[in-house]
N, C-alpha and C positions, 0 to 999 in steps of 0.2 A: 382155776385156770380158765382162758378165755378159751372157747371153742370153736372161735372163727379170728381171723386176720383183718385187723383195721387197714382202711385203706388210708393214700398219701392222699393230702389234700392239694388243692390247684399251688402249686408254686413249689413242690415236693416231690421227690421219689424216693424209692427203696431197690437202691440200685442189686440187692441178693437176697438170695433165700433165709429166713431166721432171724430177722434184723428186730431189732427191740424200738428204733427211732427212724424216722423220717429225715431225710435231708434234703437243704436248700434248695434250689436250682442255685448254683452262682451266676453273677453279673455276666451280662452276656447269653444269658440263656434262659427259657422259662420251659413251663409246665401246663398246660390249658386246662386240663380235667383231671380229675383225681384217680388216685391208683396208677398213676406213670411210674415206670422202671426207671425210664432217662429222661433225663432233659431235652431239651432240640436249643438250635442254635438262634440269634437271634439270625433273621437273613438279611441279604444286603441292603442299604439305607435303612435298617433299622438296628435300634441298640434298646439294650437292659442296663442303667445305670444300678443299682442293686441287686442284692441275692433273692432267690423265694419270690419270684413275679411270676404273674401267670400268661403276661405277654409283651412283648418288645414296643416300643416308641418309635418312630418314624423320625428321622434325623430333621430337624428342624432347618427354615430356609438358611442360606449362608453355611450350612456346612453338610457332611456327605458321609457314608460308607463303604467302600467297597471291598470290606471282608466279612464272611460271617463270625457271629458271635461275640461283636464288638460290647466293651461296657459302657463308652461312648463316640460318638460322632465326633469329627477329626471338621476344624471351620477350612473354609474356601482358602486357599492360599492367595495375594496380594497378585493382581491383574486378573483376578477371576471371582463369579460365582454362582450362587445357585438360586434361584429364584422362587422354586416349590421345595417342597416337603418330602423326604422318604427318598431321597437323589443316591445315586452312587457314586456320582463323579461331579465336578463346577466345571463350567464353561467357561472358556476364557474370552477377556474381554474383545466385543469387537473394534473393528478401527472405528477412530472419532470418538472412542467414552475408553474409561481406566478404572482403575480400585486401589487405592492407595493403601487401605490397611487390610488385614485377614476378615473370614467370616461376614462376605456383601453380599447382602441378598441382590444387589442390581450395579451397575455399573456407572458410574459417575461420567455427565458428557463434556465433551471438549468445550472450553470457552473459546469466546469469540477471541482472534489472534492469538491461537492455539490451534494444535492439531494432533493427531495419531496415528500415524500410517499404515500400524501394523498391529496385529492381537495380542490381547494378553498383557498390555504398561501396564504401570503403577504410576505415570503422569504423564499429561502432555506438554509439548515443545513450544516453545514460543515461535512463533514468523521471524524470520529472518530481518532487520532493515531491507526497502526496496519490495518485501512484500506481505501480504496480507492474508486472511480469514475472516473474511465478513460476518459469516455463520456459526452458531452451536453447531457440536458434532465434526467438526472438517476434518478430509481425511489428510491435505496437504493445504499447503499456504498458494496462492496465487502473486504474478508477477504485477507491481504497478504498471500501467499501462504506460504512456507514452505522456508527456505534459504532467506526469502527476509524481509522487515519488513519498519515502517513509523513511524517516531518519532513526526511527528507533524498534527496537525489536516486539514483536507483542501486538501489534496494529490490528485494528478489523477494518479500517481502511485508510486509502492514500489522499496524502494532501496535493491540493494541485500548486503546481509551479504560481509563484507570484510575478506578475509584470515586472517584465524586464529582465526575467530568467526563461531556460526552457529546458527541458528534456528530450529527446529524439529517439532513445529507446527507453526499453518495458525493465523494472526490474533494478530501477538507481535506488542509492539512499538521499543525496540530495539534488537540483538543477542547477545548469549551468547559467552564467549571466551575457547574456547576450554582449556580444565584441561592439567595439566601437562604429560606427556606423550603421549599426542593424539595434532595434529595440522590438518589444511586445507590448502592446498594449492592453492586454488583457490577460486573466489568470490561464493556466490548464494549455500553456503552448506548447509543443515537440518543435517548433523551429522559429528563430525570429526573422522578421523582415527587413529588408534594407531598407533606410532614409530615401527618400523620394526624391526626385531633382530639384532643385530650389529648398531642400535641409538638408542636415548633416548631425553626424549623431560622435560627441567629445565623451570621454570615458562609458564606460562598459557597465552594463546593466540596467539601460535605458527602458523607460515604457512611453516615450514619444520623443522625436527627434525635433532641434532648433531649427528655425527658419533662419538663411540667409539675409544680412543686413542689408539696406540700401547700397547700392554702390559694390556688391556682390552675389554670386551663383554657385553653383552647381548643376551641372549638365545633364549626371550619372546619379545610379544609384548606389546605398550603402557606404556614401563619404561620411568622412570624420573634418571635413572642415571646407569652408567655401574659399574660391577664389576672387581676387578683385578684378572688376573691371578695367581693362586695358586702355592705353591713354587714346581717344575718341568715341568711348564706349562707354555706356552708363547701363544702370540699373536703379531706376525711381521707387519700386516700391520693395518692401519686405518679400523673402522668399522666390525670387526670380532663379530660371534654369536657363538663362540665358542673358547675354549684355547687348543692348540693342546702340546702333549707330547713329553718331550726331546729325542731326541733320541738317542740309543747307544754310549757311547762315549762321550758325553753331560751331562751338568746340568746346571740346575738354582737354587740357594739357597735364593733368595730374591721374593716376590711378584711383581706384573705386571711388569714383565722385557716382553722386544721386542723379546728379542731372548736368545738363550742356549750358553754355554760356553760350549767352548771344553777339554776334560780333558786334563790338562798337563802331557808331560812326568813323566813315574814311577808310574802313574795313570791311573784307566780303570772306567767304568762305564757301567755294563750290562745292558740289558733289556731298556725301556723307561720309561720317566718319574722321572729321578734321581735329586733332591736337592742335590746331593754330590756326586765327585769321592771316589773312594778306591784307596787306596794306592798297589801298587803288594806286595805282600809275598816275605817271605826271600827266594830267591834264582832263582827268576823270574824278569821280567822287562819290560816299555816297552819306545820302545826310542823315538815314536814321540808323538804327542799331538791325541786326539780325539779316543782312543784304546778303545774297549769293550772289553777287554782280554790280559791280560797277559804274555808271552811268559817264557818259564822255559831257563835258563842257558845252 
């Protein structure tokens, strides 16, 4: 017969007195030095996958423990995780990054025209149309400014209005086309301009307005079409804001003419402004063309 008592070895006890065998520790639990009664439990962020160990494992990144005695580590749940070794618990994502599947050692970041606004997703949101996310990481989208605008969802940025449209507030999906008499000439405008005196701006969405013809004006700004000069009243060259007066000697008897007629011999025409020569009186005359006056015998 033996005369002394073997002891248990590391990953064993003899949990009573008179025992013939050694037993395991089970999963979950170890034994450090030999001759243990009990086991001990593994403790928190650490676990015993097997029986008869002599000490716990540290839950690996991406996943955590927060009971004793565990036989394994339980992974990150989706919108969170862990980033070291031996954890008890995963943190959840912050805004601007996410985790789409279990067990992330780190958090996935927002792409550009996307965003997060709050802890813990499993994905980010796309920009609205009208606005944007320029940046990785954003915790919300931004409004297109003024002159610029985004027709489709997802953007990191805004397109600017093209000549002959425009925007005037922040936050469209697409620009308006400038009305009839008003254009832009340039990209990226929040207002258009009215046609200047002497043009005029015909259908809607112009980026430069027409100059009035010979023989027509505009006075004002933002027309959609010129008028003709009135009968004594011309206008000689393109783009006139005004119809000037025949003068002495001259007439115009028809509407938007370019220029004045000269009176013909026998004929005068005082003062400015004449739709018609006179003829001279009996006993006067005059013998060449463009006369204000008369000449007596």
């Amino acid at each position: 017969g033996m005369s002394v008592c073997a002891s248990c070895g590391s990953g064993q006890v003899a949990g009573g007195a008179g025992l013939t065998l050694c037993s395991k520790c089970a999963a979950g639990y170890f034994s450090s030095a030999p001759g243990q009664s009990t086991c001990m439990a593994c403790g928190i962020g650490t676990y015993a996958s097997s029986t008869g160990l002599q000490g716990c494992r540290w839950c690996s990144p991406g996943t955590y423990s927060e009971v004793m005695g565990p036989s394994r580590c339980s992974s990150c749940n989706i919108g969170s995780f862990s980033s070291g070794a031996g954890l008890s618990t995963c943190s959840s994502c912050g805004a601007g990054t996410f985790a789409q599947g279990t067990g992330q050692m780190n958090c996935d970041t927002c792409s550009a025209g996307s965003f997060a606004s709050g802890t813990g997703v499993t994905t980010c949101y796309a920009c609205n149309a009208g606005t944007f996310a320029a940046g990785f990481g954003s915790l919300s989208c931004s409004l297109c400014g003024a002159g610029f605008f985004s027709s489709n969802s997802g953007i990191s940025s805004c397109a600017q209005c093209s000549s002959g449209s425009f925007s005037s507030e922040s936050g469209v999906s697409s620009c308006f086309s400038c009305e009839m008499g008003t254009y832009t000439s340039s990209q990226g405008q929040w207002v258009c301009s009215g046609c200047s005196p002497g043009s005029y701006g015909v259908g809607t969405g112009l980026s430069a307005c027409f100059k009035c013809g010979m023989g027509s004006f505009t006075s004002g700004t933002g027309l959609s079409a010129c008028k003709t000069c009135a009968s004594g009243l011309y206008a000689s060259s393109p783009g006139s804001s005004a119809c000037w007066q025949c003068g002495p000697g001259t007439f115009k008897n028809g509407n938007g003419m370019s220029a004045c007629i000269m009176c013909s011999p026998g004929s005068f025409a005082r003062g400015t402004g004449n739709s018609a020569c006179s003829n001279c009186n009996t006993g006067s005359f005059a013998s060449s063309t463009g006369q204000s006056s008369c000449s007596e015998c």
